[in-house]
N, C-alpha and C positions, 0 to 999 in steps of 0.2 A: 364335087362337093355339093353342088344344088341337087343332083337329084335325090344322094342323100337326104339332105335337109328337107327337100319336099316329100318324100319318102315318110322319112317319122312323122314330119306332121300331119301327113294325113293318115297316118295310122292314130295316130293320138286323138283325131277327131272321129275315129271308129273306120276309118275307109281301109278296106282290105286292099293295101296297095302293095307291089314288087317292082323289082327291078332284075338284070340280073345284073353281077358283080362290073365293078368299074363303066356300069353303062351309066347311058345318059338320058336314056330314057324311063322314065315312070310311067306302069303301069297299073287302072283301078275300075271300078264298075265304072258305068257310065251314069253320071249326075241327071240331075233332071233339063228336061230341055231348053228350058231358058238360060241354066249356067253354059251349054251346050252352043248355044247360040252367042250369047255372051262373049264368050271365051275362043269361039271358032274351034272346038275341040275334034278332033276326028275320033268318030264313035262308029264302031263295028264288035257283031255280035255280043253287045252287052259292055265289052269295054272300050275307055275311051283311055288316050297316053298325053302325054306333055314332054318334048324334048329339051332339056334342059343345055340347048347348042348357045352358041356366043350369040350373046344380045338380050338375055332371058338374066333380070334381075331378081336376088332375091326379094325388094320391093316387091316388083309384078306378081312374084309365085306367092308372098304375102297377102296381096288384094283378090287374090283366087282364091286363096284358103280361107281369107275372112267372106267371101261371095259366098261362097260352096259351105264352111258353117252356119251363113246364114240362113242358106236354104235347106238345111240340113234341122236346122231347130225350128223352121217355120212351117216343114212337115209333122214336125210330133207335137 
């Protein structure tokens, strides 16, 4: 259900993100470097993922999504 929910919401912030069915992984471009750094994200060939395994709140994937729109309006 998290990667779900992290799923839409970063489509709804414009991030072309996937998954595939029943995973728990989320896949999307890779952010800029400092969200990168931030977040500890692993980033190869353009994208970066977030595994959405036990211990991963939706709080956490919350303060990511508000990090990541921030930097996301602080580029346009």
């Amino acid at each position: 259900k998290l990667a779900d929910y992290l799923e839409e919401k970063l489509r709804k912030i414009g991030i072309a993100a996937w998954k595939n069915k029943n995973a728990i992984t989320v896949v999307f471009p890779t952010p800029s470097i400092e969200i990168c750094q931030k977040w500890h994200l692993a980033c190869e060939d353009g994208n970066s993922h977030i595994i959405c395994m036990p211990g991963v709140t939706k709080e956490r994937l919350d303060n990511f999504l508000k990090d990541l729109a921030k930097s996301i309006n602080e580029l346009k």
